[in-house]
N, CA, C and O atoms as a printed pandas DataFrame, in Angstrom:
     atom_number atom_name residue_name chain_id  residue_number  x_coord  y_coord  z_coord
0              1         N          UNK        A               1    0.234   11.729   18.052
1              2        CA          UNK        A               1   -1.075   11.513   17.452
2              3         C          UNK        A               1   -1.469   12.702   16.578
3              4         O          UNK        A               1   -2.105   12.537   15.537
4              5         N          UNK        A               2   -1.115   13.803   16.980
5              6        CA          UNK        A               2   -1.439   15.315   16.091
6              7         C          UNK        A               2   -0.805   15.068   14.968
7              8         O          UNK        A               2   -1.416   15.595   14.039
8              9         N          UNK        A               3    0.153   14.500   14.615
9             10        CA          UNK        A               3    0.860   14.080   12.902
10            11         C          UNK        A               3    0.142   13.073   12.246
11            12         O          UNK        A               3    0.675   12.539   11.274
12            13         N          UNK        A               4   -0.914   12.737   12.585
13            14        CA          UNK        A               4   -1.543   11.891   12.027
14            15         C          UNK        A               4   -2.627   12.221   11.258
15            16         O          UNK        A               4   -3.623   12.825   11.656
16            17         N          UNK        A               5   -2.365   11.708    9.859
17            18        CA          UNK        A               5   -3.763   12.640    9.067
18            19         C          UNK        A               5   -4.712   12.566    9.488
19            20         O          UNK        A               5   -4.960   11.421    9.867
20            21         N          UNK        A               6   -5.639   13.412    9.679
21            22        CA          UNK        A               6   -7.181   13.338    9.622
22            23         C          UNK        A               6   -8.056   12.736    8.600
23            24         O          UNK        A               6   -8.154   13.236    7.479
24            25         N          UNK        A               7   -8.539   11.935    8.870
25            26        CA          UNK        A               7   -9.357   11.664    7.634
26            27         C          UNK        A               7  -10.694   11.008    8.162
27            28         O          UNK        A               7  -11.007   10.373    9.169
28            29         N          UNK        A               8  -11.379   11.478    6.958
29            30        CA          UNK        A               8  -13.092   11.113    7.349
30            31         C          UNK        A               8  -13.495   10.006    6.811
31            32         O          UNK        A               8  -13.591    9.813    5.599
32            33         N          UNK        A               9  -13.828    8.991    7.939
33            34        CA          UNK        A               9  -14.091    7.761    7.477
34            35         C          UNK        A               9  -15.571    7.543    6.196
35            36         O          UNK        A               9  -15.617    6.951    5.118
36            37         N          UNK        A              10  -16.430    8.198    6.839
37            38        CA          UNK        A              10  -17.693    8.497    5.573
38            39         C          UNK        A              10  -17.034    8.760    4.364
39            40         O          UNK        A              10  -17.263    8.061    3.377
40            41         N          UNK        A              11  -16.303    9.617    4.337
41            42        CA          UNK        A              11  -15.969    9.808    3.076
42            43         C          UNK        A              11  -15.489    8.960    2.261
43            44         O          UNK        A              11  -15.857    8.958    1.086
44            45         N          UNK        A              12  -14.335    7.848    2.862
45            46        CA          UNK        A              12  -13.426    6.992    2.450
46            47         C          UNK        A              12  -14.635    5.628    1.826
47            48         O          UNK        A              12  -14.765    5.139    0.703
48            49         N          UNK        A              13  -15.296    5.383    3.022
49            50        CA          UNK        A              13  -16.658    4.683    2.859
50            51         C          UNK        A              13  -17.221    4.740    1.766
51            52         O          UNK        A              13  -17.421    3.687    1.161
52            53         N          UNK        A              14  -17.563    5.775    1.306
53            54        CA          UNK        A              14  -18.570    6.580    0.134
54            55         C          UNK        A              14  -17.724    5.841   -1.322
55            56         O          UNK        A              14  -18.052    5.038   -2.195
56            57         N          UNK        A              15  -16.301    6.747   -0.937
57            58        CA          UNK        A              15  -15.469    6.569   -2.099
58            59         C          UNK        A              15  -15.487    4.821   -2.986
59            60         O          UNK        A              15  -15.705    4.533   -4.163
60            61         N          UNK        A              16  -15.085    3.783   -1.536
61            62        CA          UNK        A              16  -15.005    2.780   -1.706
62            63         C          UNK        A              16  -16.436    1.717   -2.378
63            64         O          UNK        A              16  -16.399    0.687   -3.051
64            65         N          UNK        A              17  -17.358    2.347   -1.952
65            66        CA          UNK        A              17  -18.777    2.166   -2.439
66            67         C          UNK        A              17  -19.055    2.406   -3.656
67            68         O          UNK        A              17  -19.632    1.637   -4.425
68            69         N          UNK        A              18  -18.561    3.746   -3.946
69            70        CA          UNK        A              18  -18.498    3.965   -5.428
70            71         C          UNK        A              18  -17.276    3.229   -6.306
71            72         O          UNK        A              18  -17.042    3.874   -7.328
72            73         N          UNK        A              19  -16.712    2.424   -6.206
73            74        CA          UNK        A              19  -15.210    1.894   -7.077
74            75         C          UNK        A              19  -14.096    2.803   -6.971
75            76         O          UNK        A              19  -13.399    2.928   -7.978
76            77         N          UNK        A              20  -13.823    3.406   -6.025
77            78        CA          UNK        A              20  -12.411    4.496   -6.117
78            79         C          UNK        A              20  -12.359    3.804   -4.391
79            80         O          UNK        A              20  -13.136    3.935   -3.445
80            81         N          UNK        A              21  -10.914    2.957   -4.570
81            82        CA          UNK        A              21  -10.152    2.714   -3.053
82            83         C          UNK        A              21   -9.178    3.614   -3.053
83            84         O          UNK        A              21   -8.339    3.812   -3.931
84            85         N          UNK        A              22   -9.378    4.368   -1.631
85            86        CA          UNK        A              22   -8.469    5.162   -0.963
86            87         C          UNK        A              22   -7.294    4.233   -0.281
87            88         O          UNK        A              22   -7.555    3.796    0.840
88            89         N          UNK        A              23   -6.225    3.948   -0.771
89            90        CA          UNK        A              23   -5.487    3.149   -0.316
90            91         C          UNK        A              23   -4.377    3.820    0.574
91            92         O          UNK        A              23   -3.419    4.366    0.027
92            93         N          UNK        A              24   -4.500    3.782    1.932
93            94        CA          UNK        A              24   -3.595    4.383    3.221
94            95         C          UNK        A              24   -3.410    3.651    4.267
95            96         O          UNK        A              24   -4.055    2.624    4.474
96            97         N          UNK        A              25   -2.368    4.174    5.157
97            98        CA          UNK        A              25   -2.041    3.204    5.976
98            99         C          UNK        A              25   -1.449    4.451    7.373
99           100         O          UNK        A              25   -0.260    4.679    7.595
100          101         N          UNK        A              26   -2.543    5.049    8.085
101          102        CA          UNK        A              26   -1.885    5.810    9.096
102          103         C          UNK        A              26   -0.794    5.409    9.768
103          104         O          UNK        A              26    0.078    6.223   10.069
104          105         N          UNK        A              27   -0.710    4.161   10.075
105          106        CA          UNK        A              27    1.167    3.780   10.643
106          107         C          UNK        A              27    2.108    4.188   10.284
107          108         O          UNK        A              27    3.161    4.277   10.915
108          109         N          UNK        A              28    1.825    4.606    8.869
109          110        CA          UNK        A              28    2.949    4.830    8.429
110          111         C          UNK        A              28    3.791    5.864    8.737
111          112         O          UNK        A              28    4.964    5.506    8.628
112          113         N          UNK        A              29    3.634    7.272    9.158
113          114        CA          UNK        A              29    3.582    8.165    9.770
114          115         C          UNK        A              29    4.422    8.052   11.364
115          116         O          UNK        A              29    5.200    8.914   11.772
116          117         N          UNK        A              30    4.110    6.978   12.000
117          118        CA          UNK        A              30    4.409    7.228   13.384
118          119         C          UNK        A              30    5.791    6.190   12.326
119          120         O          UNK        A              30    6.879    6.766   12.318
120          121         N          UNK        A              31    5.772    5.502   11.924
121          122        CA          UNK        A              31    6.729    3.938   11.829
122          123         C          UNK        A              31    8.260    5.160   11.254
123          124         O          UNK        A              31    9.328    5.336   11.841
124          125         N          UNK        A              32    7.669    5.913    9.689
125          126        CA          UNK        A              32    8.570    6.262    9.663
126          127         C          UNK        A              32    9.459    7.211   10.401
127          128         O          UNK        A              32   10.634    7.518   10.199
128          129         N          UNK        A              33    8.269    7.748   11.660
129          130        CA          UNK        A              33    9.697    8.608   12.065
130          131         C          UNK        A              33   10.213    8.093   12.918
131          132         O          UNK        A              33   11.177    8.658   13.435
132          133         N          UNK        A              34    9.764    6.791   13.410
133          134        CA          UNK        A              34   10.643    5.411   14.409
134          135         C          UNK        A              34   11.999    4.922   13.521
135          136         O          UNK        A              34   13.130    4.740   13.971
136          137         N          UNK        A              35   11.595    4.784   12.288
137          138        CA          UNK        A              35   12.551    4.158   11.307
138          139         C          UNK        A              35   12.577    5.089   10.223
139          140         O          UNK        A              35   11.465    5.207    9.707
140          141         N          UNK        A              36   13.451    5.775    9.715
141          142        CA          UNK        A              36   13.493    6.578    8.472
142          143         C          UNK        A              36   13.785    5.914    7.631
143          144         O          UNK        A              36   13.319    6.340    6.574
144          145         N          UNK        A              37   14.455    4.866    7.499
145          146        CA          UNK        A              37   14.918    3.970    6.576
146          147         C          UNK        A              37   13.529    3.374    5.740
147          148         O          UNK        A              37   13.737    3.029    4.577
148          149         N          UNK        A              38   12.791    3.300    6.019
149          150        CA          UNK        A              38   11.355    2.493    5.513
150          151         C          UNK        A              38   10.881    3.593    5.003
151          152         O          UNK        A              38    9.703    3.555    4.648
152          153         N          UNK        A              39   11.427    4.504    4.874
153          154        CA          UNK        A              39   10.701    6.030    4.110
154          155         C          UNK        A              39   11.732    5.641    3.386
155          156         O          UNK        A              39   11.214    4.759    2.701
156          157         N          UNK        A              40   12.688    5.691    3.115
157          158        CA          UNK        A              40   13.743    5.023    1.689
158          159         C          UNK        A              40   13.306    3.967    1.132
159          160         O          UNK        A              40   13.070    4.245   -0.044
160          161         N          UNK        A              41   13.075    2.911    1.350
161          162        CA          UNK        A              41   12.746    1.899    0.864
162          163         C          UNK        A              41   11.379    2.442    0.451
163          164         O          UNK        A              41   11.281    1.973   -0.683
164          165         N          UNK        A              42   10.561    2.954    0.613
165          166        CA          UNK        A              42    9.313    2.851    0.138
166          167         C          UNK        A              42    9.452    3.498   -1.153
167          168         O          UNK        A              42    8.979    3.119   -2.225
168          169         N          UNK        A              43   10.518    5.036   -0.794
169          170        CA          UNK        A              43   10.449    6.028   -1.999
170          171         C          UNK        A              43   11.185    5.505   -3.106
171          172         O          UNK        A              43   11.057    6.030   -4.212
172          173         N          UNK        A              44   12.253    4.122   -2.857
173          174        CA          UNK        A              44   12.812    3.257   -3.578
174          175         C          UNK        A              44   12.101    2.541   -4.473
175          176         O          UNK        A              44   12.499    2.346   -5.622
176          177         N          UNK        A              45   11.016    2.107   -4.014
177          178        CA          UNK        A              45    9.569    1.214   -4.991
178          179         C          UNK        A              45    8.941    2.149   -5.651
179          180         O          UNK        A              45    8.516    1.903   -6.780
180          181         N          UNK        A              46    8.782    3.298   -5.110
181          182        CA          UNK        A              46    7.460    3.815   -5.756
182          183         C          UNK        A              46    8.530    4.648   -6.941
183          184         O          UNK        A              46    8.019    4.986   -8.009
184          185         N          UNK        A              47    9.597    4.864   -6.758
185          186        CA          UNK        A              47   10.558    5.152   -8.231
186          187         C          UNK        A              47   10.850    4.140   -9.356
187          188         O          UNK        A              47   11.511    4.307  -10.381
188          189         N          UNK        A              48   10.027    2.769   -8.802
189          190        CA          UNK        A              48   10.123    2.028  -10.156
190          191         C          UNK        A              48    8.998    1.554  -10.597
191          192         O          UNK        A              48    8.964    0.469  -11.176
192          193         N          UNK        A              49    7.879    2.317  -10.383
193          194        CA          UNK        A              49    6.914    2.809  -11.047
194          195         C          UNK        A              49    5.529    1.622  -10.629
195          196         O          UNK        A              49    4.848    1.056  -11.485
196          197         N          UNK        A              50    5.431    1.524   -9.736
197          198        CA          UNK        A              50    4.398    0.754   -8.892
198          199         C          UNK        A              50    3.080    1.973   -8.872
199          200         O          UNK        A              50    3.277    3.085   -8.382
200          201         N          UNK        A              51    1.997    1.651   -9.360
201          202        CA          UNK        A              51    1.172    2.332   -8.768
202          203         C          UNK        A              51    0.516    3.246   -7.928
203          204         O          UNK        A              51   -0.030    4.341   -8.064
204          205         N          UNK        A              52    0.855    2.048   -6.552
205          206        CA          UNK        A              52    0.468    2.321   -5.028
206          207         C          UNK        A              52    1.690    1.304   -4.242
207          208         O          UNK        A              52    1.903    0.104   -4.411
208          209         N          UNK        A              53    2.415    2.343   -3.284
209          210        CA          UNK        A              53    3.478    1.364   -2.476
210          211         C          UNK        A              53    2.888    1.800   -1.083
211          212         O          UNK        A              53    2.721    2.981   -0.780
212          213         N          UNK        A              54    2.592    0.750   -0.274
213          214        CA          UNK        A              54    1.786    0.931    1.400
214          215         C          UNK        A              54    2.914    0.289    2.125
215          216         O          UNK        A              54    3.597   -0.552    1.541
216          217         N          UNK        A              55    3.209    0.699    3.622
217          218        CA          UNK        A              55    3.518    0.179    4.245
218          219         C          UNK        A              55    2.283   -0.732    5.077
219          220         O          UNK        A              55    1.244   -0.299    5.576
220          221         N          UNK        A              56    2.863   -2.321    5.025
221          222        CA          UNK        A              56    1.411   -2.938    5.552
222          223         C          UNK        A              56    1.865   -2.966    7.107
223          224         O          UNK        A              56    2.990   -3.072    7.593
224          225         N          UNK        A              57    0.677   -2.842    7.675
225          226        CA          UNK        A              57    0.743   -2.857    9.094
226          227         C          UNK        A              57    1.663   -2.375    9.773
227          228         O          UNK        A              57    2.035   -1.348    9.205
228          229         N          UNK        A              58    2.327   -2.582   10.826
229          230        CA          UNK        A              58    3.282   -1.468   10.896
230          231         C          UNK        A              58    4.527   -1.476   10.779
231          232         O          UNK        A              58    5.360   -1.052   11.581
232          233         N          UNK        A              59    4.727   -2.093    9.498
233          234        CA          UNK        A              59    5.769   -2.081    9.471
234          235         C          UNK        A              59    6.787   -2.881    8.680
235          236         O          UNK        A              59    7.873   -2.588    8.181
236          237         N          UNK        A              60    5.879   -4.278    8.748
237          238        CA          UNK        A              60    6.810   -5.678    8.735
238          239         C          UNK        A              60    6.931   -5.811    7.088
239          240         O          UNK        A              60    7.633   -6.620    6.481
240          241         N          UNK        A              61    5.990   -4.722    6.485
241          242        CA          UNK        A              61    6.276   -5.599    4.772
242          243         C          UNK        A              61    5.710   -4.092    3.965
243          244         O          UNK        A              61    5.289   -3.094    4.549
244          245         N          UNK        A              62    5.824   -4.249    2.725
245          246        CA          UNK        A              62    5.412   -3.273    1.346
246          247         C          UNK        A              62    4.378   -3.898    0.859
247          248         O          UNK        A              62    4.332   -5.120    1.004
248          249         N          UNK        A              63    3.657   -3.431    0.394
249          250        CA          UNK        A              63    2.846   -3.475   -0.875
250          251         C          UNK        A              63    2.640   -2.870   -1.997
251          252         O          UNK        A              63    2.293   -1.689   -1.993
252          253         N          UNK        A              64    2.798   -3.493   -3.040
253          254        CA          UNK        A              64    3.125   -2.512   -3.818
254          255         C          UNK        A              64    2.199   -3.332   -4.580
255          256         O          UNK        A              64    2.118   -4.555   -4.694
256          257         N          UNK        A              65    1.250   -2.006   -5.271
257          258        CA          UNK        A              65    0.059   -2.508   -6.358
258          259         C          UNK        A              65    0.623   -1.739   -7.487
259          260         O          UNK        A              65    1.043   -0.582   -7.458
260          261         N          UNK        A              66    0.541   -2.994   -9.021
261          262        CA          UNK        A              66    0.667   -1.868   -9.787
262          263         C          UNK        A              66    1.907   -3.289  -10.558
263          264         O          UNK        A              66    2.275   -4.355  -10.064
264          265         N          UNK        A              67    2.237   -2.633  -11.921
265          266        CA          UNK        A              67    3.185   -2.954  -12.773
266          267         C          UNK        A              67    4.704   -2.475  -12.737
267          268         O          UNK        A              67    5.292   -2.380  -13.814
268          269         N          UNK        A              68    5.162   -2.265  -11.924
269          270        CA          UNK        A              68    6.200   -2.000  -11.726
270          271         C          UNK        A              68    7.481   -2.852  -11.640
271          272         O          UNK        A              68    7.419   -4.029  -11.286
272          273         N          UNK        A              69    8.444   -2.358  -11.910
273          274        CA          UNK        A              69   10.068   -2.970  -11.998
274          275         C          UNK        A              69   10.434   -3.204  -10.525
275          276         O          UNK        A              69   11.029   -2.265   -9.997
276          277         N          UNK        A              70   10.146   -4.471   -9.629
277          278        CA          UNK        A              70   11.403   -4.198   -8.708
278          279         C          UNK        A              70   12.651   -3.884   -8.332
279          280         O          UNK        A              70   13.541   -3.982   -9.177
280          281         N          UNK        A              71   12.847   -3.613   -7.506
281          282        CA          UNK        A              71   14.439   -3.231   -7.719
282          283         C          UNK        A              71   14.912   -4.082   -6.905
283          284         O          UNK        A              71   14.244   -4.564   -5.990
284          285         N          UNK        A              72   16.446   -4.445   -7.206
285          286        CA          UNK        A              72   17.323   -5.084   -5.997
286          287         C          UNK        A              72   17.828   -4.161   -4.846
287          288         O          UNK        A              72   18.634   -3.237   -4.955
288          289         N          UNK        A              73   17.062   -4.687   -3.490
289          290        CA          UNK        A              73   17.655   -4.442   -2.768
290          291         C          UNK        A              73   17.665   -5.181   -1.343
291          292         O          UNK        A              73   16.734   -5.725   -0.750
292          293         N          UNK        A              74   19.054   -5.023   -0.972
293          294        CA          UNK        A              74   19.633   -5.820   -0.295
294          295         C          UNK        A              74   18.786   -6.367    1.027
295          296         O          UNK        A              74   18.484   -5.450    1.791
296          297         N          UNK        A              75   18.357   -7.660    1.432
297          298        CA          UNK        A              75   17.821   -8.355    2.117
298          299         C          UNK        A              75   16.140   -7.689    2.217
299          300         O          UNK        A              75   15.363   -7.545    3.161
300          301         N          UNK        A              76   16.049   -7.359    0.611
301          302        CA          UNK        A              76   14.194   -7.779    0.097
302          303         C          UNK        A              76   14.349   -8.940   -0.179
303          304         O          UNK        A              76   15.243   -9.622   -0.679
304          305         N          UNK        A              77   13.316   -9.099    0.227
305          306        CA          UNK        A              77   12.500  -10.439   -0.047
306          307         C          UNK        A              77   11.136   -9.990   -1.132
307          308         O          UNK        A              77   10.404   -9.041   -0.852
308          309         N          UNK        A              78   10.973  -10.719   -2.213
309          310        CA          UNK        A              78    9.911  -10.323   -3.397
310          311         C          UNK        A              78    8.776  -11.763   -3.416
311          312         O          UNK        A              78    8.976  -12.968   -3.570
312          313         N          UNK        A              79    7.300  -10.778   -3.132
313          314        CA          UNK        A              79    6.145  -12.423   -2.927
314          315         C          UNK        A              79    5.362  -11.880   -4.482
315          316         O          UNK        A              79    4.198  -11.613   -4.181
316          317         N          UNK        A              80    5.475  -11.751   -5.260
317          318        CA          UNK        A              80    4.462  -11.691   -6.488
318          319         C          UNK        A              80    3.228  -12.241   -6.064
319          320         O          UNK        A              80    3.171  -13.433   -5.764
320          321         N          UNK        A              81    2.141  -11.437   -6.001
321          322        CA          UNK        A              81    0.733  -11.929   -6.006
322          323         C          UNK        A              81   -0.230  -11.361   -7.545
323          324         O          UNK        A              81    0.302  -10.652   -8.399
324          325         N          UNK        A              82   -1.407  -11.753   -7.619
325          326        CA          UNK        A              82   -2.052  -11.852   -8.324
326          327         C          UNK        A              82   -3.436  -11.091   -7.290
327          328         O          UNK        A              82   -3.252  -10.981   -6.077
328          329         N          UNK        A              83   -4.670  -10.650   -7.883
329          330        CA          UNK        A              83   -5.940  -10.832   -7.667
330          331         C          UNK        A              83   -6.344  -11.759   -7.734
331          332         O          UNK        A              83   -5.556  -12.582   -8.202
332          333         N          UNK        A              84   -7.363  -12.159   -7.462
333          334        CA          UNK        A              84   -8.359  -13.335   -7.915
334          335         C          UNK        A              84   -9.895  -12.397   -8.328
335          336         O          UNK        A              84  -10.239  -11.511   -7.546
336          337         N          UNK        A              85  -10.826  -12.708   -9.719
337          338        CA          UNK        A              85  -11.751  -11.705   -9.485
338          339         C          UNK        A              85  -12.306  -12.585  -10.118
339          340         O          UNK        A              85  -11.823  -13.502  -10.782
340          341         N          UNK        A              86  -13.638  -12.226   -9.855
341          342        CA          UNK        A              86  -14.251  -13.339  -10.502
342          343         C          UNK        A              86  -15.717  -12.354  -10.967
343          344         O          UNK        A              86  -15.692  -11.295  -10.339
344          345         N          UNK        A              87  -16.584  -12.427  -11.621
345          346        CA          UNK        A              87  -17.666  -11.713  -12.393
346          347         C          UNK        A              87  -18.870  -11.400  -11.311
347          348         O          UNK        A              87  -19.220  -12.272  -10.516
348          349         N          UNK        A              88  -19.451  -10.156  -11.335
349          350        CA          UNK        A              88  -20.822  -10.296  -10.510
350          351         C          UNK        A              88  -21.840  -11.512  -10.433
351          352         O          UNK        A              88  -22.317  -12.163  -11.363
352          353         N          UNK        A              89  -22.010  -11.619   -9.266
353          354        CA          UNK        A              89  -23.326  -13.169   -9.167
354          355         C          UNK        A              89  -22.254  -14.201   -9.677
355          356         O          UNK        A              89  -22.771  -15.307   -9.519
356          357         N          UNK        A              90  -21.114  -14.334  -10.166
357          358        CA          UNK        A              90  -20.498  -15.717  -10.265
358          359         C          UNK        A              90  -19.553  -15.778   -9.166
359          360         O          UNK        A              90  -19.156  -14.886   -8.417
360          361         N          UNK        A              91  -19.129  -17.647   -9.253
361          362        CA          UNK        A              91  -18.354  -17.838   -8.963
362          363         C          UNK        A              91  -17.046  -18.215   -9.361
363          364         O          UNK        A              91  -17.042  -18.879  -10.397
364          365         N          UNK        A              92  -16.060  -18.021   -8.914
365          366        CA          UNK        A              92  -14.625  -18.124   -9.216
366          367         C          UNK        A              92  -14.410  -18.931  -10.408
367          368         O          UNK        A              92  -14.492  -20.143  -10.204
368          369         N          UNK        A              93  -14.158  -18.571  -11.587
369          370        CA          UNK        A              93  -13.706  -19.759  -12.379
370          371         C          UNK        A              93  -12.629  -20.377  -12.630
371          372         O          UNK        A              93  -12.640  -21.366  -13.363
């Protein structure tokens, strides 16, 4: 638990309130030193120029925000998503 960043939730709060998401994932930390391999794969995405690469939850998948090149690698699986956003006071068009 001591390898685990500290971080101040107010702050993150604040940030997110104002339009700046702090995008983290404390699992990640304990997962990779369970699995080092998912510290490769991650540093694998974020070298083809993704934004933001998260490990989601603990473990089971990537996220990767951002315009980036996937890369091939062996038994990825690739889900392309989109946002959906839609305008203040409206709805979805």
């Amino acid at each position: 638990v001591s390898a685990l960043p500290q971080r101040n939730p107010k702050e993150h709060l604040s940030h997110c309130l104002g339009g700046t998401f702090d995008l983290f994932n404390d699992l990640e930390v304990p997962a990779f030193s369970l699995k080092p391999e998912l510290l490769v794969i991650k540093s694998q995405l974020e070298g083809h120029g993704f934004d933001k690469v998260l490990l989601a939850g603990s473990g089971t998948s990537f996220i990767c925000i951002g315009n980036g090149e996937p890369p091939f690698l062996p038994g990825l699986a690739l889900y392309p998503a989109k946002f959906i956003r839609r305008q203040k006071d409206a709805w979805y068009a």
